[in-house]
N, C-alpha and C positions, 0 to 999 in steps of 0.2 A: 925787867927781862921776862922773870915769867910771867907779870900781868900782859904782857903783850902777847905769848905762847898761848895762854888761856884766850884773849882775843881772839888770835888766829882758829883757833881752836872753833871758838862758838860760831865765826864766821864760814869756816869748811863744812861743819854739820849741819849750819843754817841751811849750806848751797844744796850738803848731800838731801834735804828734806825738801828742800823745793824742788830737785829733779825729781826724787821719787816721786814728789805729788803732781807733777807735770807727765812723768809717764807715767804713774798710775792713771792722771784723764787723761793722757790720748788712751791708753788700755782700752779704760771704761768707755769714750768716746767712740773709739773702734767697735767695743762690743757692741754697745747700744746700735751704731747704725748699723752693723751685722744682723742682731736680732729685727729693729726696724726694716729692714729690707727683706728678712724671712718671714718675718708678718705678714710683710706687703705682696707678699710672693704667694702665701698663703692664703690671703684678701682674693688674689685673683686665679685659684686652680681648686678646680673641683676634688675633694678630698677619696672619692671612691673610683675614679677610674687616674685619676691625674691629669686631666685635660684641662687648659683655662675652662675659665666659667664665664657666665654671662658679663658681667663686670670688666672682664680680659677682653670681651667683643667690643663692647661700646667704648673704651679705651684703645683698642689695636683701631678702632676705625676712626678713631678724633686723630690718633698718631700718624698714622697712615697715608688719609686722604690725600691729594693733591688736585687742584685744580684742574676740571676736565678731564681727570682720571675716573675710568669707569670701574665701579665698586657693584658687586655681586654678593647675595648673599641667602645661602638655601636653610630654612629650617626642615629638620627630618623628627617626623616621630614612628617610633616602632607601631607596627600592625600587633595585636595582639598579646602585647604584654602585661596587660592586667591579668590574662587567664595565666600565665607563667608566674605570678605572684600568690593568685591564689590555688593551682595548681600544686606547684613545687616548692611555696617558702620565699622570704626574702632573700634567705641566702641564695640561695639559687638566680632568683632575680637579679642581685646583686653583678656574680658572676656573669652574666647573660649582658647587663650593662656592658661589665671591663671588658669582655670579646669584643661587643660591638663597635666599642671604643678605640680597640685593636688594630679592626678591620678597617673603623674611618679615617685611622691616621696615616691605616698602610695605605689606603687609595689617595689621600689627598698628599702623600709626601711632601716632597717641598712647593707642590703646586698651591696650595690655598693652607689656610687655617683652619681646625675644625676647633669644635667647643663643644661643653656637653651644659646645657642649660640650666637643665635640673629632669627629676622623675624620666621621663623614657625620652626625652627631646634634646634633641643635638643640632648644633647648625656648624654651616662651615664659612669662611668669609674671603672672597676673592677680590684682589683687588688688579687693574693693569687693563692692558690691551686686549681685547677678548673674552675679559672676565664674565662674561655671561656665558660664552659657547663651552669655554673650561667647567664654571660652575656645575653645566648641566649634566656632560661627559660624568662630571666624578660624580653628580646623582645617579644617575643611570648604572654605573658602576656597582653602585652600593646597592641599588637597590635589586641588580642582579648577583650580586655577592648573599642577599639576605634573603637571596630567593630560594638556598641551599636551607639547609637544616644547621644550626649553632652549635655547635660541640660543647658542651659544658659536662664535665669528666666522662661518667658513662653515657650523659645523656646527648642526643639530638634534640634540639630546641628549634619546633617548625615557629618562625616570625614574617618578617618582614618590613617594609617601610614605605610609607608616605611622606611625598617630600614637596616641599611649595620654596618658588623661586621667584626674588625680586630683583631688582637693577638698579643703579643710578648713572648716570651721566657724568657726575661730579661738576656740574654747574646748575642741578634743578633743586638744591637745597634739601635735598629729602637724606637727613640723619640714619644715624645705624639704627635708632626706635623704631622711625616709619616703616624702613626695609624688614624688620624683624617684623612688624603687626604685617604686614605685606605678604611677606611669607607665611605667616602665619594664615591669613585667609588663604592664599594659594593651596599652603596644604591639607586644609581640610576642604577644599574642590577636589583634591587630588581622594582623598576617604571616600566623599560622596560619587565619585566617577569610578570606584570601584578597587580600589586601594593597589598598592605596588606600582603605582608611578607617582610622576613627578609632573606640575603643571606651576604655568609662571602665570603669575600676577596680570590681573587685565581691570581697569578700572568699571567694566561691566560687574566684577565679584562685589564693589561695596555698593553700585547701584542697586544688586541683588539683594544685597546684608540689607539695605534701607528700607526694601519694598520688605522684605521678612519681616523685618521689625516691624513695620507699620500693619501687615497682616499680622502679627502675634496681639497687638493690640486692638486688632479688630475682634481677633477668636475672642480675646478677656473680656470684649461687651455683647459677643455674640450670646457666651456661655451665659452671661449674668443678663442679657435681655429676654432670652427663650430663643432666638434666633433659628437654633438646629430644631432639627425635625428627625423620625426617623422613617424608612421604609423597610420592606420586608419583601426580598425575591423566595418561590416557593421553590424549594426541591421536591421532584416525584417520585415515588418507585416506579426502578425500569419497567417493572411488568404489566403491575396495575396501570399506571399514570397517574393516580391520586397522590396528590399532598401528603409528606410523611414528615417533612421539617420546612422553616425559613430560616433565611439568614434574615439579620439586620443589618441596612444599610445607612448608616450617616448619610443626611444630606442639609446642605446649609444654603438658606434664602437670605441674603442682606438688605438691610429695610428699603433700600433702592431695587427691588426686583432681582439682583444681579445674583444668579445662582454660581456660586465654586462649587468644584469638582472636588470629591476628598483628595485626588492624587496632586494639588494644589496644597492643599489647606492641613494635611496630613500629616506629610512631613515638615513644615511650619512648628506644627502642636507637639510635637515629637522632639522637635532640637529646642523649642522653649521648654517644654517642662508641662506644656497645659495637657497633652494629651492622658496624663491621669487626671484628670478634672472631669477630661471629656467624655475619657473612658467608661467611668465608672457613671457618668450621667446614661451615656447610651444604654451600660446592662440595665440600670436602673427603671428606665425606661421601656426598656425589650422584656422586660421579667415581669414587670407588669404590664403593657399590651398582652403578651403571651398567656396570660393565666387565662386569657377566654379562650384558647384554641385548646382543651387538654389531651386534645387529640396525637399531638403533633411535637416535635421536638425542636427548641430555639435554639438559634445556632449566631456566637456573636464574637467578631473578631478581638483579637486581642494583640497589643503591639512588642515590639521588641524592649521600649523602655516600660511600660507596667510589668511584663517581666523580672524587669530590672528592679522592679520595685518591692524590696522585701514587706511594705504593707499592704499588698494588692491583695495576695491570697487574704488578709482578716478582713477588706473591706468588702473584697468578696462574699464572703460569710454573713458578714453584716446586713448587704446587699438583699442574699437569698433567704434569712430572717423576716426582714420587714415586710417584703414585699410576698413572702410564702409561696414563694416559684420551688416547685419540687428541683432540685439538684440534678438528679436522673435524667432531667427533659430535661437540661441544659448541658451545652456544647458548646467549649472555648477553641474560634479557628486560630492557628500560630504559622508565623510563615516558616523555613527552612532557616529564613536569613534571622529572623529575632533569633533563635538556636544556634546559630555559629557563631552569632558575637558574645556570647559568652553563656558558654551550655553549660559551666557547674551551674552558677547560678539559676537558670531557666530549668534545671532536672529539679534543686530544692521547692522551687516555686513549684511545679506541677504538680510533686508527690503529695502537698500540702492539698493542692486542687484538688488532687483525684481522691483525697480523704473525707471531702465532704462527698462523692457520689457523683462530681462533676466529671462530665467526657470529653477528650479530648481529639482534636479533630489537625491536621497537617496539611494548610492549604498552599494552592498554589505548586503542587508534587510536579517534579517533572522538570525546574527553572532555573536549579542550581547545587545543592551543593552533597543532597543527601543519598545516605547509601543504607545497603542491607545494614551493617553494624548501628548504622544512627539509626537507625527505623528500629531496631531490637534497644538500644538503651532508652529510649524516651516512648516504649509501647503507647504509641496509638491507637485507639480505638477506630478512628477512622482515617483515610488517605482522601485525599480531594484530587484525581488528577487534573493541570491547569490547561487552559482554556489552548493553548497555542500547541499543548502535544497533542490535544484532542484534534486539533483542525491540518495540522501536519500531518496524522495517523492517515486520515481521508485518502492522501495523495504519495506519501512516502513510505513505500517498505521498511524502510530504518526505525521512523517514528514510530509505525504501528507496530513493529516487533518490543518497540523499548514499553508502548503503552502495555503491550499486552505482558512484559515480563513483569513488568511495576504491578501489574493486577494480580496476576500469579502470587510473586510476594507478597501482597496486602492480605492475600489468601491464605496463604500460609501463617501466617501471624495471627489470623482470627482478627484482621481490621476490615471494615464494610469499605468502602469504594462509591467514590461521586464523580460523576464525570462532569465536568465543568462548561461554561458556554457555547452549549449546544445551541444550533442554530435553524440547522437541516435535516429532513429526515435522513437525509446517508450517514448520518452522522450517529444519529439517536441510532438506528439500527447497530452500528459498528461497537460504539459502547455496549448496546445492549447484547450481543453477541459476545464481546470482549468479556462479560461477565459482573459487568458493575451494578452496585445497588440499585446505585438513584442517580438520576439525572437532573444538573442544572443547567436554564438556559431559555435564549429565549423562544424557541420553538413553543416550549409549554407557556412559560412568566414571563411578563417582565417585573421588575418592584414594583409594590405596590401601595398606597400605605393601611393602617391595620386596620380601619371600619372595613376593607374590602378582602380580607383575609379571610374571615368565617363564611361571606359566599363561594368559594371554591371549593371547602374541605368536606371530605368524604363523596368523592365523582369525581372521577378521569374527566385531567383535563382536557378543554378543546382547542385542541391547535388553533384551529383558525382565529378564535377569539379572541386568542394570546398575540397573534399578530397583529390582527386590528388595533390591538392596545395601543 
């Protein structure tokens, strides 16, 4: 009897052990896919605003699809937030992101998906009936939402955004990748068109992307054959009309005769990266042409990305070593536009420049974006007003009030004054009355190249001659 009680015994604690260890694994079962599912949750949501992430996109659009359902899909990247990072901090940055993020979720409610990529780029993904005409609505939206100032605690944070818009059909095979590269060219048409809108995808963009490509590889044997050449338009003083500076002008001959235009080949060399190569070949060359004119002061344009380039000022230097061009006689032109895309950086670079003796010159005045306050932090030495306020002044009271206020200021600052593609004498008169230094254009020059530089200097030029040119 009680070996059988002891039995019973060993067989009830056996059962009580194998339940416990059966709901210990469902427990542990439970946990593990709990945790596994928060993993996975985690896998696909961006950790600093909380928005899916790109992973989340290419997933919601495999899951989603359906046959002959039209699928839309905008990438957006912020205007300007590199200068908010290095402005204000990351943290700050940070916050300026989760707003953003805010705002895309408030616009696209339950109409579409939005996502946050990574670094300042966000897309939204629409899928149904219309999904393109919806799409574009909620860009336009955001990008008049981001047209305001960002509130990020005390601060207003001026931004905005670019946005590039692709499609599908849902029967032309073209995946969430394709659409995403898609967008992705769209919206940098959408930057180069002048930024704060939104522009859709046209298969003329990679015919574009193709021909670029094949010109950046033209510029790489252009640079390494000798190809470029340079010319030199003279500027006169208004009074005298003698030569007092050139510019240098790029110009490129391909072994085929076929001349490009810099405003071709320019910005080519600029979004590949070669235009410090070419840069720094032009001063090279302008520094040494120039040492036979010591007359006269060289004046040589400079782009938004050398700028950008924290070794441009020491090659500079390097430059004005070997070749023993005085610094003084040298004059770096910068546009408005290299300066707004990103002025800490472009103030560091200059102050460097102006430490060796180099003068700095603001061309193109008149086109966009600069005011008294710009004009006092980036002291110029000289203003260039552009070619098209000078030919408006001729005929519009507005224009000639605006040329004649900009001269006034340039005045006041102790910056000299060029008045730019002068053509006519109404014209040369109007500047020269308006108060400007020197005049360029081609009334007096046209470019020219540098064997024929030293017959013009010291003698007022002759119009007439300069036209026959």
């Amino acid at each position: 009897m009680q070996a059988e009680l002891s039995r019973g015994a060993i067989i009830w604690i056996a059962g009580l052990g194998v339940g416990i260890y059966s709901l210990a694994v469902l427990a542990l079962g439970r946990f593990g896919l709990t945790r596994v599912m928060r993993l996975e949750g985690l896998g696909r949501t961006d950790s600093l605003t909380g928005l899916p992430n790109r992973r989340a996109l290419h997933e919601d659009a495999a899951r989603l699809a359906r046959p002959g359902q039209e699928v839309a899909v905008a990438l957006i990247d912020l205007d300007g937030f590199k200068l908010v990072n290095d402005h204000y901090g990351h943290v700050v940055g940070d916050q300026v992101l989760v707003e953003c993020a805010h705002e895309l979720q408030e616009i696209c409610g339950d109409e579409a998906i939005c996502y946050r990529l990574g670094g300042d780029e966000f897309a939204v993904l629409k899928m149904g009936p219309v999904a393109g005409t919806i799409l574009e609505g909620i860009s336009r939206a955001l990008i008049d939402r981001l047209g305001a100032p960002v509130p990020v605690e005390d601060r207003r944070i001026l931004l905005g955004a670019s946005v590039g818009l692709s499609r599908s059909t849902g029967n032309d095979g073209l995946g969430s990748s394709e659409l995403l590269r898609r967008s992705d060219v769209a919206m940098y048409a959408s930057k180069r068109g002048g930024r704060m809108r939104c522009t859709w995808f046209s298969d003329e963009f990679d015919r574009n992307r193709a021909a670029s490509q094949q010109l950046a590889e033209d510029l790489r044997g252009a640079l390494a054959n000798g190809e470029f050449d340079v010319a030199y338009q003279p500027l006169v003083d208004a009074r005298s009309g003698e030569i007092v500076a050139v510019e240098s002008l790029l110009r490129w001959r391909r072994p085929d005769g076929k001349k490009i235009g810099p405003n071709v080949f320019i910005p080519v060399a600029e979004e590949s990266g070669l235009i410090n190569g070419i840069g720094l070949w032009v001063l090279e060359r302008a520094c040494t042409d120039a040492l036979a004119w010591p007359s006269i002061t060289l004046s040589v344009n400079i782009s938004a990305a050398q700028l950008r380039n924290p070794e441009f000022p020491i090659q500079l230097g390097q430059i004005l070593e070997e070749t023993g061009f005085p610094p003084e006689r040298l004059e770096l032109e910068i546009t408005e536009t290299s300066l707004v895309i990103d002025p800490l950086v472009a103030e560091r670079c200059l102050n460097v420049i102006r430490d060796f003796g180099v003068n700095i010159s603001l061309d193109d005045f008149g086109t966009g974006y600069a005011s008294i306050g710009f004009l006092r932090q980036f002291r110029f030495e000289k203003l260039k007003i552009d070619r098209s306020l000078v030919s408006q002044a001729q005929a519009d009271e507005g224009s000639r009030a605006m040329m004649m206020s900009s001269i006034s200021v340039a005045r006041a600052m102790n910056m000299d004054v060029t008045a730019e593609g002068v053509e006519t004498d109404e014209q040369a008169e109007l500047v020269r009355a308006a108060g400007c230094d020197q005049i360029q254009g081609w009334l007096y020059y046209k470019a020219m190249p540098a064997a024929e530089v030293a017959t013009h200097l010291g003698k007022p030029a002759s119009r007439a001659a300069s036209r026959a040119a």
